[in-house]
N, CA, C and O atoms as a printed pandas DataFrame, in Angstrom:
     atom_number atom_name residue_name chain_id  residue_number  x_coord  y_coord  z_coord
0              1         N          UNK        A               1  -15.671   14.804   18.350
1              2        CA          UNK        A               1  -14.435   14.061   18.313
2              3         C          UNK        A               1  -14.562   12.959   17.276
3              4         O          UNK        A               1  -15.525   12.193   17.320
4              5         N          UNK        A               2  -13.544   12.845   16.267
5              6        CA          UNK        A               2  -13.472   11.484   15.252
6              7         C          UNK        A               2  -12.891   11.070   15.572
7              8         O          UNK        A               2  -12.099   11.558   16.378
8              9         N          UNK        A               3  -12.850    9.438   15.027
9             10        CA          UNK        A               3  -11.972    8.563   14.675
10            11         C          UNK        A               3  -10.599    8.695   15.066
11            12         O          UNK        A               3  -10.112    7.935   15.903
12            13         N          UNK        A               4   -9.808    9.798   14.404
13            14        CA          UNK        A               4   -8.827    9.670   14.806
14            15         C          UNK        A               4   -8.717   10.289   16.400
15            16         O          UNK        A               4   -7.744    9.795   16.971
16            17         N          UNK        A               5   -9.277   10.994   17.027
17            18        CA          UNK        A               5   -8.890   11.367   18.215
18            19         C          UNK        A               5   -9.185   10.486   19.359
19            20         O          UNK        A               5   -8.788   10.455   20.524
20            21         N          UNK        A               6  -10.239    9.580   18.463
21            22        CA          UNK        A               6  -10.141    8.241   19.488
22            23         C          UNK        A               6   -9.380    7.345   19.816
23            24         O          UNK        A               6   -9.509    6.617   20.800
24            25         N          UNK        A               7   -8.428    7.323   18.929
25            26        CA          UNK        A               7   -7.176    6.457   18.984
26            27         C          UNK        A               7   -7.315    5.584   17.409
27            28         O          UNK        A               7   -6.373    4.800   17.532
28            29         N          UNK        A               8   -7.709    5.391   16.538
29            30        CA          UNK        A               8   -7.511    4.588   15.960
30            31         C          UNK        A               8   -6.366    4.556   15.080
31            32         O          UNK        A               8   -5.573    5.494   14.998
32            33         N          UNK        A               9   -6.253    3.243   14.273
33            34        CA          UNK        A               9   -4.423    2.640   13.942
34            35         C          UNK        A               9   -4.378    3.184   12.664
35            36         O          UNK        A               9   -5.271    3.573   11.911
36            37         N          UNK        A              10   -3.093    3.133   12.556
37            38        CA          UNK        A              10   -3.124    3.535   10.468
38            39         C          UNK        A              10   -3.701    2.469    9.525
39            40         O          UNK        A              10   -3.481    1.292    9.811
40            41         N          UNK        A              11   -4.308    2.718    8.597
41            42        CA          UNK        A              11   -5.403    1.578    7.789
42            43         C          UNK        A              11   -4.167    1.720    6.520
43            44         O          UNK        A              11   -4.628    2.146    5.461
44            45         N          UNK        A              12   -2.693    1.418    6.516
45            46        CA          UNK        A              12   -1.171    1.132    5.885
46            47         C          UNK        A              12   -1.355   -0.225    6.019
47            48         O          UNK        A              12   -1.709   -0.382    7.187
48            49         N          UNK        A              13   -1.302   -1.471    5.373
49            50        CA          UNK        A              13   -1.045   -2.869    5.785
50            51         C          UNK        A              13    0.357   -2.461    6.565
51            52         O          UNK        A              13    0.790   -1.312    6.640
52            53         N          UNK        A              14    0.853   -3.405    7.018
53            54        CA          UNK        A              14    1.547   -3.910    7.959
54            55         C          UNK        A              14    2.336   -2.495    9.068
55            56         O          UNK        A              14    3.490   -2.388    9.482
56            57         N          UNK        A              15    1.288   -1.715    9.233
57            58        CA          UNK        A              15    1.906   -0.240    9.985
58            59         C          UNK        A              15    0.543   -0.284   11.118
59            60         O          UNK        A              15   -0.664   -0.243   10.884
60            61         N          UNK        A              16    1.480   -0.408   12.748
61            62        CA          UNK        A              16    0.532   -0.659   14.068
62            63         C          UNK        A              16    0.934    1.014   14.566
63            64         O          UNK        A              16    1.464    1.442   15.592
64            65         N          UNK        A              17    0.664    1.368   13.927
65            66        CA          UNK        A              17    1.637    3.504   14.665
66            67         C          UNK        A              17   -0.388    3.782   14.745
67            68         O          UNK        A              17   -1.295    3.032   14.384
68            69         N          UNK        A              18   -0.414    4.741   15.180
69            70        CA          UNK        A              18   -2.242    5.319   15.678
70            71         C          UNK        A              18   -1.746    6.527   14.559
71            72         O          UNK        A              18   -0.645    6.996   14.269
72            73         N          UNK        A              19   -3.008    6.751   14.134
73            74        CA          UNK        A              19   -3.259    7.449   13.034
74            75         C          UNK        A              19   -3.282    9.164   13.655
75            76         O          UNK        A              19   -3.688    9.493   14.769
76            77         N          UNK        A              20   -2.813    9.949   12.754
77            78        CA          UNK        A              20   -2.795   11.776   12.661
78            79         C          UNK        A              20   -3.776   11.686   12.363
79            80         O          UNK        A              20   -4.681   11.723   13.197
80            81         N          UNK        A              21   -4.151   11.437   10.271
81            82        CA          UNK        A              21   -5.243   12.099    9.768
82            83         C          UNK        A              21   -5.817   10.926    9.021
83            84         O          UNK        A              21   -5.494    9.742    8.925
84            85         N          UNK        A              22   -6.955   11.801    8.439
85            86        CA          UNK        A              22   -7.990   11.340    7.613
86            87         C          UNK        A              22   -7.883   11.562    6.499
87            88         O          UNK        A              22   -8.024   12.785    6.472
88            89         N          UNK        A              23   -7.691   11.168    5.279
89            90        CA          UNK        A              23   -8.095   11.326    3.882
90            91         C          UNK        A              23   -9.197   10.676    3.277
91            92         O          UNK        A              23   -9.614    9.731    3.947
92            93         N          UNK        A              24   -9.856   10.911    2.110
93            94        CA          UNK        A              24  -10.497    9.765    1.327
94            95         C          UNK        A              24  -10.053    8.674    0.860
95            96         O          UNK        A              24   -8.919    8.329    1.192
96            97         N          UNK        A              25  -10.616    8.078    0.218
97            98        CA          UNK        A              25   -9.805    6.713   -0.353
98            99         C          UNK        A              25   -9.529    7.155   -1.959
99           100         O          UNK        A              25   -8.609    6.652   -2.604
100          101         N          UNK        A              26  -10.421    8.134   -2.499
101          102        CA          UNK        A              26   -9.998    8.537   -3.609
102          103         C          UNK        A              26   -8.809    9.352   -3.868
103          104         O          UNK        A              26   -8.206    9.222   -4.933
104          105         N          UNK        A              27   -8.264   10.540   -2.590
105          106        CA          UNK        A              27   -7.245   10.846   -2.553
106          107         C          UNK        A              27   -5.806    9.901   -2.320
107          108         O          UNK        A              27   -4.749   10.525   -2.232
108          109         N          UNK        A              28   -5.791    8.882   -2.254
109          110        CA          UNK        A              28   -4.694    7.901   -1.712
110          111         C          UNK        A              28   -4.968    6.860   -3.025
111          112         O          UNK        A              28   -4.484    5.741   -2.853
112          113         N          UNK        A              29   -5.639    7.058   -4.246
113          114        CA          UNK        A              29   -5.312    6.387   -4.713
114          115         C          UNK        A              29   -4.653    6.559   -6.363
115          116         O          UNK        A              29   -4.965    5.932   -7.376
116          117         N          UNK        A              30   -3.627    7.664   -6.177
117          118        CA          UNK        A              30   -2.810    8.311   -6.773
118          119         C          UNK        A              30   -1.370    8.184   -6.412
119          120         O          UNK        A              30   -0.403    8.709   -6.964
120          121         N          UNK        A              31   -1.420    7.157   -5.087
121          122        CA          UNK        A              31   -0.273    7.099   -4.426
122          123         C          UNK        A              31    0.705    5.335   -4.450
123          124         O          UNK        A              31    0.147    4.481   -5.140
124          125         N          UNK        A              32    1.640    5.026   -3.953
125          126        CA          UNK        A              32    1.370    3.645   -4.252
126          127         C          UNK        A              32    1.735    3.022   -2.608
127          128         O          UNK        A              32    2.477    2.051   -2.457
128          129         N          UNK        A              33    1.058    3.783   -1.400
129          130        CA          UNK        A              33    0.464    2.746   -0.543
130          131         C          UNK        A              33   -0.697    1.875   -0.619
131          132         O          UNK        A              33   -1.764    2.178   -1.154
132          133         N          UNK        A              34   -0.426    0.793   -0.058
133          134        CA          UNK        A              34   -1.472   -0.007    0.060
134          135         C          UNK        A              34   -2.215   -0.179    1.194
135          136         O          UNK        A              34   -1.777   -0.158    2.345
136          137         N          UNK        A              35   -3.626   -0.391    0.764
137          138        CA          UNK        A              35   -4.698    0.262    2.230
138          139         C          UNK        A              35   -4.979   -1.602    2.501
139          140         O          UNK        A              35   -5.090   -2.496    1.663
140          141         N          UNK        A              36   -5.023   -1.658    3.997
141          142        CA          UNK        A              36   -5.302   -2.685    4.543
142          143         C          UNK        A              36   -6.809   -2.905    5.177
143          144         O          UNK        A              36   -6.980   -3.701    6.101
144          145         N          UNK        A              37   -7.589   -2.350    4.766
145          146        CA          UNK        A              37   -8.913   -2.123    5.373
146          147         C          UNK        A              37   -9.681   -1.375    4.505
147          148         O          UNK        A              37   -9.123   -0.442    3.929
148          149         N          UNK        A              38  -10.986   -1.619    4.270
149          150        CA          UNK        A              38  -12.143   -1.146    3.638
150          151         C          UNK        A              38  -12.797    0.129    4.772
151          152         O          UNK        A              38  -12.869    0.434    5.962
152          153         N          UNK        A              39  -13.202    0.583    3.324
153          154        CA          UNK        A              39  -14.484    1.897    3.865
154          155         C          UNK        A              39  -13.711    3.561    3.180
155          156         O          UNK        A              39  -12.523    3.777    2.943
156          157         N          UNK        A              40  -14.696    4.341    3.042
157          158        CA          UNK        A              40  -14.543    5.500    2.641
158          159         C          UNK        A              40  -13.070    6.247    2.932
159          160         O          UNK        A              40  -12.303    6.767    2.122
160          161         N          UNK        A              41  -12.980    6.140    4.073
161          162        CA          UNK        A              41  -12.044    6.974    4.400
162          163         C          UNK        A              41  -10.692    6.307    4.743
163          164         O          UNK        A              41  -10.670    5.107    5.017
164          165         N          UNK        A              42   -9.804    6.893    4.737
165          166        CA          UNK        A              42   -7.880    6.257    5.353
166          167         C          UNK        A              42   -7.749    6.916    5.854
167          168         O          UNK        A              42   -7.780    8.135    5.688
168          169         N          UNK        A              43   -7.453    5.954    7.068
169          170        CA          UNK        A              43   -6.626    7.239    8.256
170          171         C          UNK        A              43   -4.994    6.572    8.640
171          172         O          UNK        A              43   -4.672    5.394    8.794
172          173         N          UNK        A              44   -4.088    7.920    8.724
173          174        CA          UNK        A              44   -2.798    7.741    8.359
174          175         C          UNK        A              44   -1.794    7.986    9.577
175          176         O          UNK        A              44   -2.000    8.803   10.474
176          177         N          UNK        A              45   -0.962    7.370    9.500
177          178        CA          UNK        A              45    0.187    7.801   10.692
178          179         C          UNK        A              45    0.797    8.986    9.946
179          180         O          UNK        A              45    0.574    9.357    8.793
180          181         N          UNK        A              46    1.657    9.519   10.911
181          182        CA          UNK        A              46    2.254   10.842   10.420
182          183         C          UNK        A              46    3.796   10.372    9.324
183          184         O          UNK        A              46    4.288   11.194    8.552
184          185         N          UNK        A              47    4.227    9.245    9.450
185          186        CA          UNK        A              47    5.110    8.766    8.583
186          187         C          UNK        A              47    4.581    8.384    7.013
187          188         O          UNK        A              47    5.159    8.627    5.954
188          189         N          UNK        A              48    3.573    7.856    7.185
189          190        CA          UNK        A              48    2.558    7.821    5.846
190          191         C          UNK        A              48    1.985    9.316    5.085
191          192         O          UNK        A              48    1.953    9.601    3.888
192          193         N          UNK        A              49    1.596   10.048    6.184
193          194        CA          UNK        A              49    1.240   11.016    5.896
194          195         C          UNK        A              49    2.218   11.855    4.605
195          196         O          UNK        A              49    1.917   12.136    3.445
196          197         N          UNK        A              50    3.318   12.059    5.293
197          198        CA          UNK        A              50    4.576   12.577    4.941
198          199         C          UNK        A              50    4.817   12.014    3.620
199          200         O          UNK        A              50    5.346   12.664    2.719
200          201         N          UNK        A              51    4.415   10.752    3.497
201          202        CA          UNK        A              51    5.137    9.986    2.674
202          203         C          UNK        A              51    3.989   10.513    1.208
203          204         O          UNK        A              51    4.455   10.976    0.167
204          205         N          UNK        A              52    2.600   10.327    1.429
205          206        CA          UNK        A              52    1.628   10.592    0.796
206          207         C          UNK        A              52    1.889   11.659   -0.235
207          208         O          UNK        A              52    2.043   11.567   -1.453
208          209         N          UNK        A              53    1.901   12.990    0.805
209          210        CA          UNK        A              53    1.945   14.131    0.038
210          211         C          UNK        A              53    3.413   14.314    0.037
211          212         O          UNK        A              53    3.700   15.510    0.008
212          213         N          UNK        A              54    4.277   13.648    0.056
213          214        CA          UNK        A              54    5.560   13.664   -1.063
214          215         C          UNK        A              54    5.045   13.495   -1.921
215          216         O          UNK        A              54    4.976   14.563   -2.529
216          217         N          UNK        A              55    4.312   12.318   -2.713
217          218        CA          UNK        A              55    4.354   11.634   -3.538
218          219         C          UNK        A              55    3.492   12.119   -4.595
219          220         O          UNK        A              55    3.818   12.019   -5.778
220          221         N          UNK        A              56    2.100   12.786   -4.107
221          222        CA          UNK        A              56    1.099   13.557   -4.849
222          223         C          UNK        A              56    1.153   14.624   -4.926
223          224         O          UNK        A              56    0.181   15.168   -5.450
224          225         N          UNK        A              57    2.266   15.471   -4.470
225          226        CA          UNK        A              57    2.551   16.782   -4.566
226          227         C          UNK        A              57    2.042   17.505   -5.601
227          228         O          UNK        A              57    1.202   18.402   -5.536
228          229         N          UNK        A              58    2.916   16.817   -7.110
229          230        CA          UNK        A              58    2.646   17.847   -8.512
230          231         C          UNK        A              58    1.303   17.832   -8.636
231          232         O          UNK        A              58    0.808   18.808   -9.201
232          233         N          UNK        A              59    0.339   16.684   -8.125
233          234        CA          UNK        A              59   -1.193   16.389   -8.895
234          235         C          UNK        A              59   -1.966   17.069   -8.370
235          236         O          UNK        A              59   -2.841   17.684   -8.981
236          237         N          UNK        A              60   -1.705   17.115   -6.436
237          238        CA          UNK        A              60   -2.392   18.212   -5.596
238          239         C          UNK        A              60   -2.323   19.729   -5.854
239          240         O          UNK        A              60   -3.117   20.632   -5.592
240          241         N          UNK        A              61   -0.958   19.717   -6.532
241          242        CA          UNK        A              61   -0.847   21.095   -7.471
242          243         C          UNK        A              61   -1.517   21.818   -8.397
243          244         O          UNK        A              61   -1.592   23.035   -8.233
244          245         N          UNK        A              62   -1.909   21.422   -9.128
245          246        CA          UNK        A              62   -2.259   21.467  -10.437
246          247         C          UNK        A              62   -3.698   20.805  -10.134
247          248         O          UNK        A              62   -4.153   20.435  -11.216
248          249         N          UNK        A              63   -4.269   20.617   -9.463
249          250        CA          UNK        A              63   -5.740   20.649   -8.964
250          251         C          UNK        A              63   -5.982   21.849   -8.024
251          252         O          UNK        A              63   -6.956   22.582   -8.196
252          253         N          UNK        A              64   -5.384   21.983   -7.356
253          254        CA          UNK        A              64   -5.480   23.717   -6.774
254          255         C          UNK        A              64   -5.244   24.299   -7.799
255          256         O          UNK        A              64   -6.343   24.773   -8.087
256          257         N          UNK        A              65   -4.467   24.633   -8.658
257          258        CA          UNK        A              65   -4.757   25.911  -10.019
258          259         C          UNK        A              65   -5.879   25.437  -10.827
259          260         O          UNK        A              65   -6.388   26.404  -11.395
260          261         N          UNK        A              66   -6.569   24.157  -11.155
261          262        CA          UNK        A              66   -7.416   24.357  -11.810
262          263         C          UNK        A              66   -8.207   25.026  -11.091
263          264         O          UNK        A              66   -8.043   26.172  -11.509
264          265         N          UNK        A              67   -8.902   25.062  -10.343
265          266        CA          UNK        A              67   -9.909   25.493   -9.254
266          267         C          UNK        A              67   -9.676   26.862   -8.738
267          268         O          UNK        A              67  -10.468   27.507   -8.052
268          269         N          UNK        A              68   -8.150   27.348   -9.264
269          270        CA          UNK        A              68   -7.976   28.923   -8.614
270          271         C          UNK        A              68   -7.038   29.807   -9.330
271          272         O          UNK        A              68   -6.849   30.957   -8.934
């Protein structure tokens, strides 16, 4: 069990919602949320989430075809 199934909050400044998922910090930083907390990883509410991969769509794209 991780992090998130333990309950923890979205690492969004000013967002108290308990986090879905996990990303890196290198993946989120293509995006223009701002992370309120240090360390490797971001973990996201499902409204962030959503919001994320709106936003990185074309780049997450076009990194899957390089690779395939």
């Amino acid at each position: 069990m991780g992090k998130v199934g333990k309950g923890v909050g979205c690492s969004i400044s000013a967002c108290s919602n308990e986090a879905e998922r996990s990303i890196s910090r290198e993946q989120l930083a293509g995006s223009s949320l701002s992370i309120g907390s240090e360390g490797r990883s971001v973990y996201l509410c499902k409204d962030h989430y959503t919001a994320w991969k709106k936003t990185t769509r074309e780049s997450r794209s076009l990194e899957r075809a390089r690779w395939g």
